[in-house]
N, C-alpha and C positions, 0 to 999 in steps of 0.2 A: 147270716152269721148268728148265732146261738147271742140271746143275752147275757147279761154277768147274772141277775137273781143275787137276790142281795145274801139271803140265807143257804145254807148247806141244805135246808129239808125241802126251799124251794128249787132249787137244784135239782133235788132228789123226786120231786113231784113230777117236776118237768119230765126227764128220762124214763118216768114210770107210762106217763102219759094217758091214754086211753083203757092200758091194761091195768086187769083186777091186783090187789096188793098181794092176792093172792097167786096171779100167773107170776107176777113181776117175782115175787120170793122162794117160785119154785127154780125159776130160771137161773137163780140165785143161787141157789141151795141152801136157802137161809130161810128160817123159819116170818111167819109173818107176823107176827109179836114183835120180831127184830126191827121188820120195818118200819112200822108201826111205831114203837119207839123212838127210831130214828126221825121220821114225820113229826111227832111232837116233841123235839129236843128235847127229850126224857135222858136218851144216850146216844152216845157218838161211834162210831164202826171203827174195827179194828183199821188197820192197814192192807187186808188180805181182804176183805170184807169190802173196802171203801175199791178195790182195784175190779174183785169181782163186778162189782153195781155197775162203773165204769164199762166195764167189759161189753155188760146185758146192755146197757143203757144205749152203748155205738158212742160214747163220750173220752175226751182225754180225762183222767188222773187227776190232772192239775187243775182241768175246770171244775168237775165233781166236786173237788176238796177247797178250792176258793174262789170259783167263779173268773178266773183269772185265764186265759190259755194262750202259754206261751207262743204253739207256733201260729203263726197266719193262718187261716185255712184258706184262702183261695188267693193267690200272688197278684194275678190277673188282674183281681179288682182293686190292688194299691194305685195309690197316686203315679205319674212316672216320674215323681223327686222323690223317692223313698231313705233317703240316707238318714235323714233324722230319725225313722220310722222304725225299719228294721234292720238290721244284722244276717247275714248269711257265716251260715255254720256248716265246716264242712262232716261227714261223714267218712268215716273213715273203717278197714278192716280191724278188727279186734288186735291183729298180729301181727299189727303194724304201726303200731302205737309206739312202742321202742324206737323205731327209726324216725318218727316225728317228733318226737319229744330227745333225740341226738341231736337232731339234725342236718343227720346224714344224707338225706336227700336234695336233691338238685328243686329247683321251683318246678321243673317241667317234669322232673321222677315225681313231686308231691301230686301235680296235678293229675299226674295220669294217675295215681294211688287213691284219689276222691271217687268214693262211688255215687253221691250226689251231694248238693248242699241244701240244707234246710232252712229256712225263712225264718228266723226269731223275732219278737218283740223287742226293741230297744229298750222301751219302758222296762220290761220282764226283767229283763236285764240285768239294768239299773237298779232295780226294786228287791233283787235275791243278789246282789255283792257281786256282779259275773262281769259288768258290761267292760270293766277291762282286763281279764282274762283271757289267755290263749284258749281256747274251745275247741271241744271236736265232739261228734257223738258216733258213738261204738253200740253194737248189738251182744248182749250179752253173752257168752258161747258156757257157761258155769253154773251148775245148781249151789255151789256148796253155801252160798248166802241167801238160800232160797226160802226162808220166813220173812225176807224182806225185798228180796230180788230175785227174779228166777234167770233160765234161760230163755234167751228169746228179745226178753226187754230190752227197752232201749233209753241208751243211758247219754244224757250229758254232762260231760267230765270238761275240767278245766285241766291241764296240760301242768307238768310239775315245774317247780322254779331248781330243782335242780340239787337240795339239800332238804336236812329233815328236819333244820329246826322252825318251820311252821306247823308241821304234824303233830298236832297234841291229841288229835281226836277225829274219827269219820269213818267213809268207807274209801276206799285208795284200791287202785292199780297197780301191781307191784313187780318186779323181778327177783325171783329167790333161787338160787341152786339155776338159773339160766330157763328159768318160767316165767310165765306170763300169770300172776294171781290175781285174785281180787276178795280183800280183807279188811277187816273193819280193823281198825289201829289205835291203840288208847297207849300215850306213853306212862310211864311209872318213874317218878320220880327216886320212891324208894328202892325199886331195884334198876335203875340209871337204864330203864330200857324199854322197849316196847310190845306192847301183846299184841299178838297177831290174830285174829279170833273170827270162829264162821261162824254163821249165825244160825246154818245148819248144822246141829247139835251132833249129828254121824259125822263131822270131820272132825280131826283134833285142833286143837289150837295151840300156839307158841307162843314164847317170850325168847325174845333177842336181844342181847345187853347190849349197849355202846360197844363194847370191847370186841363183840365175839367174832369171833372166824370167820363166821359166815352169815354176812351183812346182807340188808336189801334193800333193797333202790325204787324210792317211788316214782312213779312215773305221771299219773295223775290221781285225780280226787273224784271221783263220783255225785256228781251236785246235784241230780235228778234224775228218777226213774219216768217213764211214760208211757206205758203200754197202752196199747189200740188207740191209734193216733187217729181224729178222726177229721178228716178233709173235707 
C-alpha cells in the first residue's frame, strides 16, 4: 500500500518515478517547467492538471492532492473486525438515484439495484463531514460540468434530506422539468432564489425564484470526484 508522503511534490516524485520529467510531462501534456515548478512548490496545478498527473501516475485524486485515499485498496488484507475501520458504500445507477432517495424501493428492489459496494475509510469519513450521511457513489453520465467534472467519473454524493434549506452553495443532483441534472447551486439572497449554473460555459445557466412555477428538487450533493481508482 502507497505511503501518505508528507508533501504534494513528494507525491508527485513518487508517481514520476524512474521516468525523465521530461517523458513524465509529455504523458501529461504539460510542459516540463510545469512540473518542475510543481517539484519545488514554486506553484500548485490547476484541478484539470492535478487529475491529469493522477491519471499518468495509475494514482487516486485524493492521494495525489493529500496523501490521504479514501478507499482501501485491498479488503482482503483488513482485519476480520473491520466495523471501526471501514464503511461500505454502496454504488448505485445514475437513474436511479430518484428512487433511492423516495424511498420507493423495497430492501430487496435496493439490493438488487447495488451494482457493487465500495470499502471507505471510516477515518476519511470522519475527517470530510460524511461519516454520518446517507452515501451512495454514481458514475457520471454528463459533460455539462466538465471544467470540473467530466463524464465518466466517479462521484461520492451524500443523499438529500429532502428540502432546500441546507443548500446555500456546491454541486447537487437535481430533478427539473422531470430530469435527472447535475449543477453547481449558489442561492441569492437578493433575488430569494437560486442559480443554477454549469461550469461548462456552452450550457446556459438559470435562476429560480422561491416562488416559481417550475421548482427543483435536490436529490443529493456531490462531495467528491475520483477518477482512475487505483487498487
Amino acid at each position: 500500500m502507497k505511503q501518505n508522503y508528507f508533501t504534494f511534490a513528494q507525491r508527485l516524485k513518487y508517481i514520476i518515478g524512474d521516468s525523465s520529467l521530461l517523458s513524465f510531462s509529455k504523458k501529461c501534456n504539460l510542459s516540463e517547467s510545469a512540473i518542475r515548478k510543481y517539484i519545488r512548490e514554486e506553484s500548485e496545478p490547476t484541478l484539470q492538471n492535478l487529475l491529469t498527473m493522477a491519471k499518468v501516475g495509475n494514482v487516486s485524486v485524493a492521494w495525489l492532492a493529500t496523501g490521504h485515499d479514501p478507499f482501501v485498496s485491498n479488503a482482503d488484507l483488513l482485519p476480520q473486525d473491520t466495523k471501526n475501520i471501514v464503511v461500505t458504500v454502496p454504488e448505485i445507477e445514475f437513474n436511479n438515484i430518484l428512487a433511492f432517495t423516495n424511498n420507493t424501493l423495497t430492501p430487496l428492489e435496493k439490493k438488487s439495484n447495488i451494482i457493487t459496494e465500495w470499502v471507505l475509510s471510516r477515518d476519511w469519513l470522519y475527517r470530510s463531514g460524511l461519516i454520518n450521511e446517507d452515501l451512495a457513489i454514481v458514475q457520471v453520465p454528463y459533460n455539462n460540468m466538465a471544467n470540473t467534472i467530466k463524464c465518466g467519473d466517479i462521484a461520492v454524493i451524500s443523499l438529500a434530506k429532502g428540502d432546500l434549506t441546507h443548500v446555500l452553495a456546491g454541486i447537487y443532483i437535481i430533478l427539473l422539468n422531470n430530469k435527472l441534472l447535475i449543477k453547481r447551486i449558489q442561492y441569492d439572497p437578493i433575488e430569494d432564489g437560486y442559480h443554477l449554473i454549469n461550469d461548462n460555459e456552452t450550457f446556459k445557466n438559470h435562476l429560480i425564484k422561491q416562488n416559481d412555477v417550475t421548482p427543483f428538487h435536490v436529490l443529493a450533493k456531490i462531495d467528491h470526484i475520483l477518477t482512475n481508482i487505483s487498487y
